[in-house]
C-alpha angles and dihedrals in degrees: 000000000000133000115259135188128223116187127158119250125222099279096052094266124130121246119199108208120185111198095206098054093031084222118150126179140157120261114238105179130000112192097231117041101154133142087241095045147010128203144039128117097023116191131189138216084250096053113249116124127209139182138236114168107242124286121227112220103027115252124251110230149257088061148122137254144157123257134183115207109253119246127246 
């Protein structure tokens, strides 16, 4: 399960940056986006999709959590 930062571009969207794969993409849908919690079914512009359970209340960003990749 690796950190990972989330931080907002300049045009208001997420990026998900993991530092040990110095991989960074936009994040296009996360599965819970709610005043009350944030997280879930995360999935990037390139495709790949991870999982953070969902955080109550929702994060301020930039920050950092821990994923796991989702399966299937």
């Amino acid at each position: 399960m690796p950190n990972v930062m989330i931080r907002k571009n300049d045009s208001g969207g997420l990026l998900f940056y993991v530092a040990k794969k110095d991989m960074e993409e936009t994040i296009a849908s996360v599965e819970t986006d709610t005043s009350d919690a944030w997280g879930g079914a995360v999935e990037l512009t390139d495709g790949s999709r991870w999982y953070i359970d969902p955080v109550s209340p929702p994060p301020s960003f930039p920050t950092t959590l821990r994923f796991k990749r989702a399966e299937g």
